[in-house]
N, C-alpha and C positions, 0 to 999 in steps of 0.2 A: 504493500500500500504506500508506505512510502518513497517507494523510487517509481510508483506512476507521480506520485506530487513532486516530484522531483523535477521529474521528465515534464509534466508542464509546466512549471514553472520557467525551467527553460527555454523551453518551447514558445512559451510567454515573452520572454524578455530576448527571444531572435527576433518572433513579427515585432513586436515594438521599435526595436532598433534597426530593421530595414524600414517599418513605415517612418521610423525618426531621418534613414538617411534619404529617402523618396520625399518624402516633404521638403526636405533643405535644398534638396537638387531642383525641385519644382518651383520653388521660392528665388532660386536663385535665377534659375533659370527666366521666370517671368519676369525681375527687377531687367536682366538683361536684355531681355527684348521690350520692356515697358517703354515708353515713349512718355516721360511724366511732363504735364503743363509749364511753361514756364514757370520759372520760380520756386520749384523743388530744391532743396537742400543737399539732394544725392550728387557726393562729387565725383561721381563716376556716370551719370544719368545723360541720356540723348533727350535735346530740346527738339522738339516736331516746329520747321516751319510751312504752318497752312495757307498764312494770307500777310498782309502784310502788316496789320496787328501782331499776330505772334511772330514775326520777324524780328519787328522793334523789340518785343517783348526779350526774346533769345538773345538780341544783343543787350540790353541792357545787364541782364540777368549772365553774362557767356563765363564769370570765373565759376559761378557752380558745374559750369558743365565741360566733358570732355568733349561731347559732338553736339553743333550745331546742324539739322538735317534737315533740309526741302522735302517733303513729301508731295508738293506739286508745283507747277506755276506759280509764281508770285507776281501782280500787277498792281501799279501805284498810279495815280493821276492827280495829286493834291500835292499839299505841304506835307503828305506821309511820307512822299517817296524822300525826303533829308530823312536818315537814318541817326540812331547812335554811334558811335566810333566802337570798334572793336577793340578793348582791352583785357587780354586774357593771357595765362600762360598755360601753356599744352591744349592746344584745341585744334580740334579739325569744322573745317565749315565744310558740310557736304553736299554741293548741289544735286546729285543723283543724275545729273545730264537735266534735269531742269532749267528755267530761264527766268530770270528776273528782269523784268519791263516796265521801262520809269515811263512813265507820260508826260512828266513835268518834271520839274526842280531842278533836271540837269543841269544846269548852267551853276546854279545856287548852290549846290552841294554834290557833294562825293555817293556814288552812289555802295559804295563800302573803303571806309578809311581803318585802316590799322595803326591805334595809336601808342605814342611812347609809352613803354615798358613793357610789350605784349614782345612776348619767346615762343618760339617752337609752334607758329601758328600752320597751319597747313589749308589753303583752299580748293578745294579740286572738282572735278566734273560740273561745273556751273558755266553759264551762258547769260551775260550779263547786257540788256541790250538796250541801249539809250534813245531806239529809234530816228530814223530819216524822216527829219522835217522839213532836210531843205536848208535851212538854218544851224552856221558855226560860227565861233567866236572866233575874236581876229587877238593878236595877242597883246594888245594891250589892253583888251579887257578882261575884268577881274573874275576870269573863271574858274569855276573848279577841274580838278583831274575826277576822270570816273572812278576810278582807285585811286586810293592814295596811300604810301604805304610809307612811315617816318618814326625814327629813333627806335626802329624794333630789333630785334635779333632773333634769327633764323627762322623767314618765312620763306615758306614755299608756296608755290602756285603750279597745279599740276594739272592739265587738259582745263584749261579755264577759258572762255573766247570772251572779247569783249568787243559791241560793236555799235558802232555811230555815235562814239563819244562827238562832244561838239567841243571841247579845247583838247587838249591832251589825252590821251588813253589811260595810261599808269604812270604814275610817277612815282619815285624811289627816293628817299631824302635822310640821309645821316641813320643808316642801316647796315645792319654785320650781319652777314648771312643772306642774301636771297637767291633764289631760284626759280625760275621761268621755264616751265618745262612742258613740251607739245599741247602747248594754247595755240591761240591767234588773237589778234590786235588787225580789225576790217575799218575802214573805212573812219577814222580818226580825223578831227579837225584840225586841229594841229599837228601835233609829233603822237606814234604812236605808242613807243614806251621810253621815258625818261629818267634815267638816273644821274641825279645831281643837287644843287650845284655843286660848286668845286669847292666851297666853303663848308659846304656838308656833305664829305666826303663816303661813300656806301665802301663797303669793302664784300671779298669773298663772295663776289658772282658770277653766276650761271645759268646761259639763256641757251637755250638748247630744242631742237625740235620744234619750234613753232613758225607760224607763218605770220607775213605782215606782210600786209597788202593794201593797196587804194587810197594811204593816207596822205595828206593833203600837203605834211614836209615828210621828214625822216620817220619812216619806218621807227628806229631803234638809234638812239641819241645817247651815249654816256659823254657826262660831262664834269665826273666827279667820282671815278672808279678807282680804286688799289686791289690789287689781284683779282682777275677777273677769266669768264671762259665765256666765250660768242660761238658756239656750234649748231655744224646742220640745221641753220635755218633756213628759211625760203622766204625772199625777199621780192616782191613785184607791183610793180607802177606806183613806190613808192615817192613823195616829192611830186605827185601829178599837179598841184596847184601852189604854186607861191605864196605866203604869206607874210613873210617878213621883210623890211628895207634896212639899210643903212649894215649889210652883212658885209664880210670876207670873203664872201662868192667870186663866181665869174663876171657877175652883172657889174654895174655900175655903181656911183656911190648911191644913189635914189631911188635902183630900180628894185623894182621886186625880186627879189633873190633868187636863183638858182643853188642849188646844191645838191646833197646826197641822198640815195635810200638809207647808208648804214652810215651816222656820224657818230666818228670816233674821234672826241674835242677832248676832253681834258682825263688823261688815264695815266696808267704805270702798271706794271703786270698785267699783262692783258696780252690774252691769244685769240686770235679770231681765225678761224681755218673751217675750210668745210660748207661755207656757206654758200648757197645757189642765190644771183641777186640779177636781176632777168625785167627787160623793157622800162628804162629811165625817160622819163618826157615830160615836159611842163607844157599846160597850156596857157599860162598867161605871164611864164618867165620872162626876164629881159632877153635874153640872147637865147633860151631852153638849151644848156650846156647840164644837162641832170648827168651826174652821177653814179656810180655803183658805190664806193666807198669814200666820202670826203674826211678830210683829217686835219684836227685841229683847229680853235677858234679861243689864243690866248693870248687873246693881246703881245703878240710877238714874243713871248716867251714861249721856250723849246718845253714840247709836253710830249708824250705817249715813250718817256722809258719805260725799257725792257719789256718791248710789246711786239708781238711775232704777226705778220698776216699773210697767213701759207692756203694755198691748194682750195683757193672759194673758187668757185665759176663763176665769173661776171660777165653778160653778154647785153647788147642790145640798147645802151646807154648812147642819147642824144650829147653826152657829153664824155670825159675820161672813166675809164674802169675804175681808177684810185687813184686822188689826187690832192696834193695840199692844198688849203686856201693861201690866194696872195697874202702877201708881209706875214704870215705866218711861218714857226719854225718846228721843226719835229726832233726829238730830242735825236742825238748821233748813233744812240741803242735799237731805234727802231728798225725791224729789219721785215722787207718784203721779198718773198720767194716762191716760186714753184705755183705761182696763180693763172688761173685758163682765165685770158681773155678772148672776145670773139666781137666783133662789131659794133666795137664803142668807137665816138669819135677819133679819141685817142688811146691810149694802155694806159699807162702810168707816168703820169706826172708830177713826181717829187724830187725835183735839187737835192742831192748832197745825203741820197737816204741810202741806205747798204742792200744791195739788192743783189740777189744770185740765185741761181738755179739748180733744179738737181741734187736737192737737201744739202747742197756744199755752200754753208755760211756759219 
């Protein structure tokens, strides 16, 4: 009799402590797939973005969370679309291949800024679209970048497009760490992605696999980089519309500028290789002398030490494949080699720069 009590007893205290370990695994399990409201405490918790109420909502609230997540469309047409600024540390914003579509405020505000103090942020598969109105800002008016990304440390941006900005696309500003990797940047009013100034110097970048296309100057502007990587990207009919005067171009002192798809103005460590930069043409340039790679714009001081530009294919440019601006100097480290040109007005046009072939430099 007592080793049947025995026997259940036991028997008693297995089921309990399988139902105790099935419970925890179900518990756990649901917090993990749970999607809690903004404003949860859980600092392991995913924020659901529905609309653009809970968008706001997610950024406001984004140090409780590890993931910020679209679960659909998001469209704005008011004074909603100005967001709050992203300040968080370890966060992914996940657009799931969704799109975010301002109707308005472009002009007024960023339509996602990453602010100082935010680390290790990661934004990926989102589609960020400012719509064609027809309407871009000339640059001396006071507009926003659609991104804006300042004083952070290591962000990433991974399959992100952003398009119809009306000033600038992204800009980059006094940041350690970034990466740009198989996005695009379409059809930008101004410059399509900017890192700078040179007073607020980004370090530790890398653009890589994406496309820029259609915008109205440079494609991809750095003008304030310390060790940096420009690979396999795809560059086309960048620079199709002038918008600035009083440049270092080809034009004149008054005319509307000419210059580059790829400006590379004020850097040091820097390798640009690899990249496809394919049909330069302005149609309302002074002279349309458009570019594949223009270099340099420092006030006659010599800039881009220790910076490599090997093995891009530039073709098809109304102007040179790579070229300095007048009165401008490139520092004596800069070295160009091993690049396919093909049907630009000219090849390469820089005085006094080290150039050689056949990986022998």
């Amino acid at each position: 009799m007592r080793n049947r009590v025995q026997h259940r007893l036991i028997l008693s205290a297995v089921v309990l402590c399988a139902l105790g370990v099935l419970l925890a695994w179900l518990l756990a399990s649901s917090t993990a797939l749970a999607f809690p409201t903004p404003g949860s405490m859980s600092p392991t918790a995913t924020c659901a973005i529905d609309d653009i109420d809970t968008l706001h909502q997610c950024l406001r609230t984004s140090p409780q969370y590890e993931r910020l997540v679209f679960m659909r469309d998001v469209t704005c047409r008011d004074a909603s679309c100005c967001l709050p600024p992203l300040r968080a540390p370890r966060l992914i914003l996940d657009g799931q291949g969704h799109r975010f579509i301002r109707m308005a405020q472009q002009r007024a505000c960023s339509a996602l800024e990453i602010a100082p103090g935010s680390t290790e942020i990661t934004v990926q598969h989102l589609t960020v679209d400012e719509q064609d109105d027809g309407v871009v800002c000339q640059p001396e008016d006071p507009c926003a970048a659609s991104i804006w990304v300042h004083g952070a440390h290591d962000i990433r941006f991974d399959a992100v497009a952003l398009m119809h900005a009306k000033g600038s696309g992204l800009v980059v500003t006094g940041t350690q760490g970034f990466t740009f990797r198989w996005g695009s940047i379409l059809r930008a009013g101004l410059i399509g992605l900017y890192i700078g100034p040179p007073d607020q110097v980004s370090q530790n970048i890398v653009i890589e696999y994406n496309l820029f296309a259609d915008t109205n100057t440079n494609g991809l502007a750095l003008q304030g980089v310390r060790g940096g990587l420009v690979q396999h990207n795809t560059f086309l009919r960048n620079h199709r519309h002038g918008m600035f005067h009083l440049c270092g171009g080809m034009g004149g002192k008054n005319d509307i500028c000419d210059g580059g798809q790829l400006g590379l103005f004020e850097a040091e460590h820097l390798t640009v290789r690899h990249n496809t930069i394919l049909y330069g043409n302005c149609d309302n340039c002074a002279s349309n002398q458009i570019g594949g790679i223009e270099l340099v714009i420092n006030h006659g001081l010599p800039t881009l030490a220790q910076t490599v530009i090997t093995e891009n294919i530039i073709a098809h440019h109304t102007g040179p494949g790579i070229y300095l601006n007048r009165n401008e100097h490139a520092d004596s480290t800069l070295t160009v080699f091993d690049n396919f040109l093909l049907d630009n007005r000219w090849d390469v046009l820089i005085p006094r720069v080290k150039r050689c072939g056949r990986g022998r430099c």
